[in-house]
VOPAGU-2260 file (C-alpha; in pm, 1 decimal, decimal comma):
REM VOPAGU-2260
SITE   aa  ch    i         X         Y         Z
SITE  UNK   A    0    1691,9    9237,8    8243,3
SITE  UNK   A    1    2083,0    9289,0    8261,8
SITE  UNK   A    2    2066,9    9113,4    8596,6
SITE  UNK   A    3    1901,1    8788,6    8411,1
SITE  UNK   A    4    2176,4    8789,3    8183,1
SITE  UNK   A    5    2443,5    8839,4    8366,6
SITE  UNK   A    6    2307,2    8547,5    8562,3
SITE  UNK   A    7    2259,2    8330,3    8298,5
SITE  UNK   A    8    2571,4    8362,4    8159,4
SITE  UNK   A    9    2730,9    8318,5    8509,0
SITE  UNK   A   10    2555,2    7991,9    8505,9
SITE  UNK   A   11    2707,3    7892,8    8144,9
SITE  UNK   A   12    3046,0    7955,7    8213,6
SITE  UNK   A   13    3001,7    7776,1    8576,6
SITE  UNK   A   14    2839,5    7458,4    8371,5
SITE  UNK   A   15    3144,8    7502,4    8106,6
SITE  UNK   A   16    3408,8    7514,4    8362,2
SITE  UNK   A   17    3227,1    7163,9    8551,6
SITE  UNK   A   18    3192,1    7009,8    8267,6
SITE  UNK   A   19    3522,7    7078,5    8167,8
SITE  UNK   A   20    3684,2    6987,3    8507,2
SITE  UNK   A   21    3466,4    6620,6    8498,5
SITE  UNK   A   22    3631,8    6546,1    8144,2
SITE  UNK   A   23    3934,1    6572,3    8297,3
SITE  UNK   A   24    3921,6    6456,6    8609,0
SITE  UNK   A   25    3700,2    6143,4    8534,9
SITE  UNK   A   26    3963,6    5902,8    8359,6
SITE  UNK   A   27    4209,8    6010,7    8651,1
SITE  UNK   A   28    3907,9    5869,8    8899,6
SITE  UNK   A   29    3802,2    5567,5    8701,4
SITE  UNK   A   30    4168,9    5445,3    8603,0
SITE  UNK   A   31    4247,7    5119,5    8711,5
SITE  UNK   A   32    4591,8    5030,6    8933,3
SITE  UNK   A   33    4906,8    5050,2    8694,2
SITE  UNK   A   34    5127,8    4782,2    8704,0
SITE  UNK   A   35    5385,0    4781,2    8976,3
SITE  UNK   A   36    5786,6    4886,6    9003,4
SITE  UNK   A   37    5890,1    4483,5    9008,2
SITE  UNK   A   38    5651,2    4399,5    8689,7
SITE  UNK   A   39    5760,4    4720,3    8450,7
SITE  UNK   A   40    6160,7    4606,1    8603,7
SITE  UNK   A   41    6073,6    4225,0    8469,6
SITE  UNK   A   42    5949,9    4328,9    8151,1
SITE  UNK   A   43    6247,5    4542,0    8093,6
SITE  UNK   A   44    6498,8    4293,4    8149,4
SITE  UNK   A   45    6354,8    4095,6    7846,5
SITE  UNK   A   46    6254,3    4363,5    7629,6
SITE  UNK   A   47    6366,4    4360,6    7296,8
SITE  UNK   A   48    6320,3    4714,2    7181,3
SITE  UNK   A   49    6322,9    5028,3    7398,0
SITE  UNK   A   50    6212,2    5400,7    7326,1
SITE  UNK   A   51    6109,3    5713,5    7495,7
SITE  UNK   A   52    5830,9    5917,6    7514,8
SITE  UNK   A   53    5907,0    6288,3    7590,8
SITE  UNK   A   54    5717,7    6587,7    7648,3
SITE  UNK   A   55    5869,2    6825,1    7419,0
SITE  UNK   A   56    5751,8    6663,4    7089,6
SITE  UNK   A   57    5588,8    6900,8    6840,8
SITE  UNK   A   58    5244,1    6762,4    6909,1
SITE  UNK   A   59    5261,2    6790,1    7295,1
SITE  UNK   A   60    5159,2    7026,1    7455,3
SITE  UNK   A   61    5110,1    7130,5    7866,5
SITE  UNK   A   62    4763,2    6881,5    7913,9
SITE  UNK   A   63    4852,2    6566,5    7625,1
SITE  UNK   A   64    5192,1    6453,7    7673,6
SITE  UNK   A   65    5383,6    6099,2    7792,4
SITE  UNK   A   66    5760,7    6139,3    7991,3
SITE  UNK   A   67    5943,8    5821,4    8051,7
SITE  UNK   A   68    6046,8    5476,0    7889,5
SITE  UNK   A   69    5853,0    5226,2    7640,0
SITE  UNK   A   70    5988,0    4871,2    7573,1
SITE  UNK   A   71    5904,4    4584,5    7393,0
SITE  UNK   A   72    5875,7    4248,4    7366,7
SITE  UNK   A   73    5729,3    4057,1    7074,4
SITE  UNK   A   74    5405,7    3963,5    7327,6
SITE  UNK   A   75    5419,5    4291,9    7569,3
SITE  UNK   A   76    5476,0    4673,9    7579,7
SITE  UNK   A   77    5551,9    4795,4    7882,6
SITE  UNK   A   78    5589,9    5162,7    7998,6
SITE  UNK   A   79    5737,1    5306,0    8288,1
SITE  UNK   A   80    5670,4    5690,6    8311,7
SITE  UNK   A   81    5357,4    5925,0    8336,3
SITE  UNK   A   82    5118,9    5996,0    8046,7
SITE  UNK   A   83    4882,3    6325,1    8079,8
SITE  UNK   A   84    4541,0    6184,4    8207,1
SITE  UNK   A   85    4252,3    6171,6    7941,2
SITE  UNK   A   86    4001,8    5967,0    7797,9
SITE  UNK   A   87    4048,4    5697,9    7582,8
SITE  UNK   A   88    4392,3    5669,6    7477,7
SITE  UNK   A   89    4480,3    5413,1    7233,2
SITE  UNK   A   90    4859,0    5243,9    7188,4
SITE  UNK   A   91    4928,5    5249,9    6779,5
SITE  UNK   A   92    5232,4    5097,7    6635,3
SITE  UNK   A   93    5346,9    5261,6    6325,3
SITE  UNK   A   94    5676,2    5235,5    6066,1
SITE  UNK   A   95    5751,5    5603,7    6068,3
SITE  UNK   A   96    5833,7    5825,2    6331,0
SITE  UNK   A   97    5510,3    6062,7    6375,9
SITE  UNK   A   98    5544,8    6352,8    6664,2
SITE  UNK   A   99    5215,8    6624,4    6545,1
SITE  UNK   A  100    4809,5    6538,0    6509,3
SITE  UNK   A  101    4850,1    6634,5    6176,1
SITE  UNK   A  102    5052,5    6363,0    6049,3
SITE  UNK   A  103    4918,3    6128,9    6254,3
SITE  UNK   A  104    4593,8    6197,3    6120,7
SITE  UNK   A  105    4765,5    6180,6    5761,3
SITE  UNK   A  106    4913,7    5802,2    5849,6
SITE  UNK   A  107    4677,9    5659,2    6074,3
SITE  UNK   A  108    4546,1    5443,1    5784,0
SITE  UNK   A  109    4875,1    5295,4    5780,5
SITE  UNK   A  110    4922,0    5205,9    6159,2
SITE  UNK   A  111    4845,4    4924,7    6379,8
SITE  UNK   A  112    4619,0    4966,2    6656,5
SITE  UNK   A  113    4719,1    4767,3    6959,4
SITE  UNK   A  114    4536,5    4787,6    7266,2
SITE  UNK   A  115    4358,1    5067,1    7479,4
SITE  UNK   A  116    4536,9    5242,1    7765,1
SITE  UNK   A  117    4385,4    5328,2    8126,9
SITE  UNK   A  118    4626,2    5388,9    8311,4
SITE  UNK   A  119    4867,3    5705,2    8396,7
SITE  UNK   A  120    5159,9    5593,7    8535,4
SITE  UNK   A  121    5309,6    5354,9    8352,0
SITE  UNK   A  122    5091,1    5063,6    8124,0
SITE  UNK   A  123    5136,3    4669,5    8072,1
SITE  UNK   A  124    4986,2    4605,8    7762,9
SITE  UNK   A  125    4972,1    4260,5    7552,5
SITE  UNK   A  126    5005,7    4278,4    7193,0
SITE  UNK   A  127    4741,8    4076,2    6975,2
SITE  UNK   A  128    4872,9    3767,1    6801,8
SITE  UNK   A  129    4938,0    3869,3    6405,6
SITE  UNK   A  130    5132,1    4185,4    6493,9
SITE  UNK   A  131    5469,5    4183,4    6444,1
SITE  UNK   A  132    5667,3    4424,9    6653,4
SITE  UNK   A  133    5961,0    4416,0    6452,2
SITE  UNK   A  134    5756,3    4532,1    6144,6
SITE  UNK   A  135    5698,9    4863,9    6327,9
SITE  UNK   A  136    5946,7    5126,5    6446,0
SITE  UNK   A  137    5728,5    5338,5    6661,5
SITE  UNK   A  138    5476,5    5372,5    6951,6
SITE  UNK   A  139    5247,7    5659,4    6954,8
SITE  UNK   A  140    4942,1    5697,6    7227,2
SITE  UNK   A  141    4658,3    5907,0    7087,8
SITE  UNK   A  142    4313,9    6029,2    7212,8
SITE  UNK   A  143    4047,5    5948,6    7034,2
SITE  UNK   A  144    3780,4    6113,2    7152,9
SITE  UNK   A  145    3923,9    6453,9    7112,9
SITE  UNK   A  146    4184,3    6346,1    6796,1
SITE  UNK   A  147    4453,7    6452,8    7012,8
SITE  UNK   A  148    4855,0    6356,6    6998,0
SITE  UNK   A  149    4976,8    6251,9    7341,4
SITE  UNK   A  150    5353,5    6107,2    7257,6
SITE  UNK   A  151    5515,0    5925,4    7052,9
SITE  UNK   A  152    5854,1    5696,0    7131,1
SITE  UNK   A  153    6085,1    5574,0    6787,8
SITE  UNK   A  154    6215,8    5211,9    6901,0
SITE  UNK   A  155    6435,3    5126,5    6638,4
């Protein structure tokens, strides 16, 4: 009997730790091509706006975080660094600097969603017509299939 149990909980915590390994591991897998060097290097030279994502914000943590440079044009947001990998990540635009789930979660009403992200090092992203870049101050990518903070970058 002991022998059946230890068993089946072997088994569990084998399933848990696959499982756990394919959530990760499958938007690193199915992620398309980022964009290259040359077109994150001619977006920046007509970017309007420019921020930074860092790692150290109170919401990141060791697996959802975002390290390098966001800018912005009033048609594209470009970014030119590595995010964590995870599953779908969404690009907000919001007027108030936000760096924690919690006030995310608290604002979110008040933000802009822009476009979905699928890539891990580095995004090219167009913004829909009707948003107004300049009515926004910050870029925050969230996960929202876990309601997880990844990083947030204040660009004016």
């Amino acid at each position: 009997m002991l022998q059946t149990l230890i068993r089946i909980f072997t088994y569990l915590i084998v399933f848990a730790f696959g499982f756990a390994a394919g959530l990760y591991s499958l938007p690193i897998l199915t992620a398309p091509v980022g964009p290259s060097k040359l077109e994150l290097a001619t977006h920046a030279q007509h970017a309007l706006y420019r921020g930074e994502f860092k790692d150290d914000l109170a919401g990141s943590d060791s697996f959802h975080y975002g390290k390098g440079e966001v800018r912005l044009t009033n048609s594209t947001i470009s970014f030119a660094g590595t995010l964590s990998p995870g599953p779908d990540y969404q690009l907000y635009l919001a007027n108030r600097f936000i760096d924690n789930e919690n006030d995310f979660l608290a604002y979110k009403g008040t933000m802009t969603r822009v476009a979905s992200i699928n890539t891990f090092d580095g995004f090219l992203v167009t913004v829909p017509q009707g948003i107004n870049i300049a009515d926004f101050n910050t870029v925050i990518i969230w996960c929202e299939s876990f309601n997880e903070f990844i990083s947030a970058a204040q660009y004016q």
